[in-house]
N, C-alpha and C positions, 0 to 999 in steps of 0.2 A: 477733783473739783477745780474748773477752773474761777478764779475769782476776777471778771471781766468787771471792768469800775470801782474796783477796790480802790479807797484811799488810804498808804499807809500812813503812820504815824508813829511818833515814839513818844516816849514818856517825857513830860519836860524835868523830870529828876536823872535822865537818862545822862552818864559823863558826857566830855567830851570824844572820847576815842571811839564812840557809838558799837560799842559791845555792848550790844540789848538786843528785845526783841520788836517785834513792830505789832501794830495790832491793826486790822481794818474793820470797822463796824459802822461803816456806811450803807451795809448791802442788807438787804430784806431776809432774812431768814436767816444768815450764817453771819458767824465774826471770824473772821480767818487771821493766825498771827503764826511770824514768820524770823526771823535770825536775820535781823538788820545787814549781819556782815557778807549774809548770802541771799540776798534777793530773789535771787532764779529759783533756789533751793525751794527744799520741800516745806508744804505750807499747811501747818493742821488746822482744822475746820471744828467751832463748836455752833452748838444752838444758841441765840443769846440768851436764853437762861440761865442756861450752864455757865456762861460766861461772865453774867452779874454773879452769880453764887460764889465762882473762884474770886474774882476779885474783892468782892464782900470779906469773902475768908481770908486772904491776904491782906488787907488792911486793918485784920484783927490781931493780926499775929509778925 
């Protein structure tokens, strides 16, 4: 899937040395998030439901 108008973005708790990931959830139906350190690299694709769920869960734990 290509992700044309993606805006990425990192975490503002993300270090300095930006080993993280990127997320983009500007686009209508998909949030695509990626390995900041490889841009070109592969990019998984969720629903954004799925994707409030993970992050929900992640902030519980």
């Amino acid at each position: 899937m290509e992700l044309i108008g993606a805006i990425w973005r990192k975490s503002t708790r993300s270090g300095v040395q930006g080993d993280c990931v990127e997320v983009a959830d500007n686009l209508p139906g998909v949030v695509g998030v990626r390995d900041s350190k490889d841009p070109t690299g592969p990019v998984l694709t969720f629903d954004p439901q799925t994707w409030r769920a993970f992050v929900a869960f992640a902030k519980q734990h």
